[in-house]
DSSP file (Angstrom, degrees, kcal/mol; ACC not computed):
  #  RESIDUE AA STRUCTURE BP1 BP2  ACC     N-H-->O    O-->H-N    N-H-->O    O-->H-N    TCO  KAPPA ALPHA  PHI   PSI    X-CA   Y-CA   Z-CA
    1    1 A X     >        0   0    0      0, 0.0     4,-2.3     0, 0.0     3,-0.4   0.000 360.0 360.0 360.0 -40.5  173.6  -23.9   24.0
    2    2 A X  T >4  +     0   0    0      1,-0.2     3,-1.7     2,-0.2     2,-1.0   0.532 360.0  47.2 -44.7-127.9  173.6  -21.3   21.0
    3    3 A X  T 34 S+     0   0    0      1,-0.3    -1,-0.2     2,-0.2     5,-0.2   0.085 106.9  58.6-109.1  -4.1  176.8  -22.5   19.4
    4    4 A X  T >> S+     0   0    0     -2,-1.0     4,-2.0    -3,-0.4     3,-1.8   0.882 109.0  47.6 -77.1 -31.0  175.9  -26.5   19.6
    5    5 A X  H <X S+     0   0    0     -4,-2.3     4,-0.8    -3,-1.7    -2,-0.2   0.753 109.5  47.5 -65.7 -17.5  173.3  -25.7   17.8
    6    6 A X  H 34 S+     0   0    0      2,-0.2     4,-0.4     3,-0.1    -1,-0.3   0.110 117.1  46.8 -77.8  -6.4  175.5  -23.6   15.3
    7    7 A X  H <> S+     0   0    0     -3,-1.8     4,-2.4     2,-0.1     5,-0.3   0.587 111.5  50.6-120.3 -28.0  178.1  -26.7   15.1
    8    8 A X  H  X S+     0   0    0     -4,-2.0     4,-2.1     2,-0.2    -2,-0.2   0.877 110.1  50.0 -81.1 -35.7  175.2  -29.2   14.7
    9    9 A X  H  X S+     0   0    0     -4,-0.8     4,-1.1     2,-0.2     5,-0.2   0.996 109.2  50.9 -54.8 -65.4  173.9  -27.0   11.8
   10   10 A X  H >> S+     0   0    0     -4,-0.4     4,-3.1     2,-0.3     3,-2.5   0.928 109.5  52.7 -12.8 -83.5  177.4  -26.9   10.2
   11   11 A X  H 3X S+     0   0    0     -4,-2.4     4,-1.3     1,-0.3     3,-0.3   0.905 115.3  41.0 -42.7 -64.7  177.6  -31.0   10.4
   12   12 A X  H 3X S+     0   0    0     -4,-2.1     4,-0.9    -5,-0.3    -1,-0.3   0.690 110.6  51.0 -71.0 -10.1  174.3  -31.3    8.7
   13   13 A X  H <X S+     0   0    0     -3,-2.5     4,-1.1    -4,-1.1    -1,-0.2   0.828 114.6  52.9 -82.7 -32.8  174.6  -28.6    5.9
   14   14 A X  H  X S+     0   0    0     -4,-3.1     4,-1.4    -3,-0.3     3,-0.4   0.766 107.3  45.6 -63.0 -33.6  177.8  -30.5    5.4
   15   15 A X  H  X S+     0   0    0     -4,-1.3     4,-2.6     1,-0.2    -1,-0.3   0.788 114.0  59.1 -76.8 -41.9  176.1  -34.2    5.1
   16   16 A X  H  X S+     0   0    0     -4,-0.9     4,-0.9    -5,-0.3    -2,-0.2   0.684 100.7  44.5 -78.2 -26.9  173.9  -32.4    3.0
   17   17 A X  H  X S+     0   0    0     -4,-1.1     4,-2.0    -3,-0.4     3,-0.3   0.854 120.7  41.3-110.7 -58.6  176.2  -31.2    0.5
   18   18 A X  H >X S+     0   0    0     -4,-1.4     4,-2.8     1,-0.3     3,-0.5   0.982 116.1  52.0 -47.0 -44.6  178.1  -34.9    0.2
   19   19 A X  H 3<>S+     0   0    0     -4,-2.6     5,-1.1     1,-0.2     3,-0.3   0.833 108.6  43.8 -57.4 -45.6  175.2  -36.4    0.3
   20   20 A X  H 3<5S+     0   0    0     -4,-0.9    -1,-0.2    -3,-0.3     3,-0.2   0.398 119.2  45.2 -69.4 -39.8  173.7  -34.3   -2.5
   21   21 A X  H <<5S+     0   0    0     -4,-2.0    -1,-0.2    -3,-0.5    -2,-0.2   0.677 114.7  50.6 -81.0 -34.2  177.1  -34.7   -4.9
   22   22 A X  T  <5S-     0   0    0     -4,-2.8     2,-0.3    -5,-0.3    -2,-0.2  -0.243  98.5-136.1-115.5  26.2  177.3  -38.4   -4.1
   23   23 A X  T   5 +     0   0    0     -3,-0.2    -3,-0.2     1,-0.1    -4,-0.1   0.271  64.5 132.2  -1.3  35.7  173.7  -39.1   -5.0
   24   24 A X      < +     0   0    0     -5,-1.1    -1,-0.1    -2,-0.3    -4,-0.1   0.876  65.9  17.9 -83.8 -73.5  173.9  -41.3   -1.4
   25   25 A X  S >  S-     0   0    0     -6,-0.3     3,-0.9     1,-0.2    -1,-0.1   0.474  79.8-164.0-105.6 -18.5  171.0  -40.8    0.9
   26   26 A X  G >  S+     0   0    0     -7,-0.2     3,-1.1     1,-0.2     2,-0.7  -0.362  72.8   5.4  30.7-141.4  168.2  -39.1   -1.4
   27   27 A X  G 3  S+     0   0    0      1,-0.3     4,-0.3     2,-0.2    -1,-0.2   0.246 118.0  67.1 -53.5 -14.2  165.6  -37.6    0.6
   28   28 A X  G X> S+     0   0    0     -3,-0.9     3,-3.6    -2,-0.7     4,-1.8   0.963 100.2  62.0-101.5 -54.4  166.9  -37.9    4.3
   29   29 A X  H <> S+     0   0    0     -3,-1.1     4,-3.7     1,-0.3    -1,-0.2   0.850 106.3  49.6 -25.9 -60.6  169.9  -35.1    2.9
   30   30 A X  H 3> S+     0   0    0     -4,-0.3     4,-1.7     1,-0.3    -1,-0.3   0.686 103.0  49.7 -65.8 -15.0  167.3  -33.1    2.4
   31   31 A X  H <> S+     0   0    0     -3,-3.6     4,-1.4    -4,-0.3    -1,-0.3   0.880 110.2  56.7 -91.2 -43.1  165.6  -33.3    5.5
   32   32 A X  H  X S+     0   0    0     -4,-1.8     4,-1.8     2,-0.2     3,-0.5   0.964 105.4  49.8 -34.9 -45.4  169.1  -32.6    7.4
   33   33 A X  H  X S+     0   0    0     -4,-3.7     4,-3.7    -5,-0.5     3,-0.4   0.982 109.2  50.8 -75.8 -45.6  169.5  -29.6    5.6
   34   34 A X  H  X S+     0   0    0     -4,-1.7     4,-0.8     1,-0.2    -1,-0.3   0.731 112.4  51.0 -46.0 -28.1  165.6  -28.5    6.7
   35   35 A X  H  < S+     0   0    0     -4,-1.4    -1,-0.2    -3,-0.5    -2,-0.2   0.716 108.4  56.0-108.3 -11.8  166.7  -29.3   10.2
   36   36 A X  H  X S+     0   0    0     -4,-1.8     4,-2.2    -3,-0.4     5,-0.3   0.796 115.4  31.0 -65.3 -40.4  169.7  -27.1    9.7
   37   37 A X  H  X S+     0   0    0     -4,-3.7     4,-3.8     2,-0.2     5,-0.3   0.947 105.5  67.4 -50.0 -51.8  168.3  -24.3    8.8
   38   38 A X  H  X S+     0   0    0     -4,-0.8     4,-1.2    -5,-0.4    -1,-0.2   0.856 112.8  43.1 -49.2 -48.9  165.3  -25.1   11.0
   39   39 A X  H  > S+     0   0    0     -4,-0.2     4,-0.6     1,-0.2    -1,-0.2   0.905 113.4  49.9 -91.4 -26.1  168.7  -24.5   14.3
   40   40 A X  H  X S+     0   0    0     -4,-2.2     4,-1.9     1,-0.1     5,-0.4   0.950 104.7  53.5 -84.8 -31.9  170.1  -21.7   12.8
   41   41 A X  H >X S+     0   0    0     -4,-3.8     4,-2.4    -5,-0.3     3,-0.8   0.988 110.9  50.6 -29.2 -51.5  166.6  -19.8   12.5
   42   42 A X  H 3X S+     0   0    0     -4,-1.2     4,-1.5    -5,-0.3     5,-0.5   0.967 111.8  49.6 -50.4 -65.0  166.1  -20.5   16.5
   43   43 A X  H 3< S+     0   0    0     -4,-0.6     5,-0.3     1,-0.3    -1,-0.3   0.790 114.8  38.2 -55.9 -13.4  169.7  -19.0   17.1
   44   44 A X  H X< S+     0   0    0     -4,-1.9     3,-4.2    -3,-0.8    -1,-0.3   0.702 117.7  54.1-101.6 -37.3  169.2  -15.6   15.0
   45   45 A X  H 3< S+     0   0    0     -4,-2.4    -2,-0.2    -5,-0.4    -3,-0.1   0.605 108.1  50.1 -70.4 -11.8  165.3  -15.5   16.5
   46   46 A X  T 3< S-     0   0    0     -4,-1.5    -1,-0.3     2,-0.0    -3,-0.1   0.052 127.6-102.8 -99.1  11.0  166.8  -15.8   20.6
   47   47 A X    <   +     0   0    0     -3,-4.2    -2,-0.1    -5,-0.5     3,-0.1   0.358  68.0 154.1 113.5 -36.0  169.0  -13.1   19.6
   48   48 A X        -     0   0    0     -5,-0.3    -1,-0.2     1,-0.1    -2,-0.0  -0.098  50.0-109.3 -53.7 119.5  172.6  -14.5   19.0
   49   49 A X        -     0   0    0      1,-0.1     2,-0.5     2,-0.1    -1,-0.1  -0.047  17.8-121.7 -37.1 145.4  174.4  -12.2   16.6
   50   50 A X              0   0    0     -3,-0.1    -1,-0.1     1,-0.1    -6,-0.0  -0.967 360.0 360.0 -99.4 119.7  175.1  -13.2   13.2
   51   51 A X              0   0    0     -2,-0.5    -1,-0.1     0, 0.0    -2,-0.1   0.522 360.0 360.0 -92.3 360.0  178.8  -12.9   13.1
């Protein structure tokens, strides 16, 4: 379950970043990226190594 949440972080820091260069989406980028961080926090805070 750890490393969907680690690929699903990925995909949204990645929307965040287009989004963010491409002036696209405005605010909802930003709210990906808060809900990427928001899954890798969980995953260092149950323990998974940080590689």
């Amino acid at each position: 379950m750890n490393s969907i949440l680690y690929i699903i972080a990925v995909i949204l820091v990645i929307g965040w970043a287009i989004g963010t260069f491409a002036y696209a989406a405005g605010g909802l980028i930003h709210i990906l990226l808060v809900i990427a961080i928001i899954a890798v926090l969980l995953g260092v805070i149950r323990g998974r190594s940080v590689v």
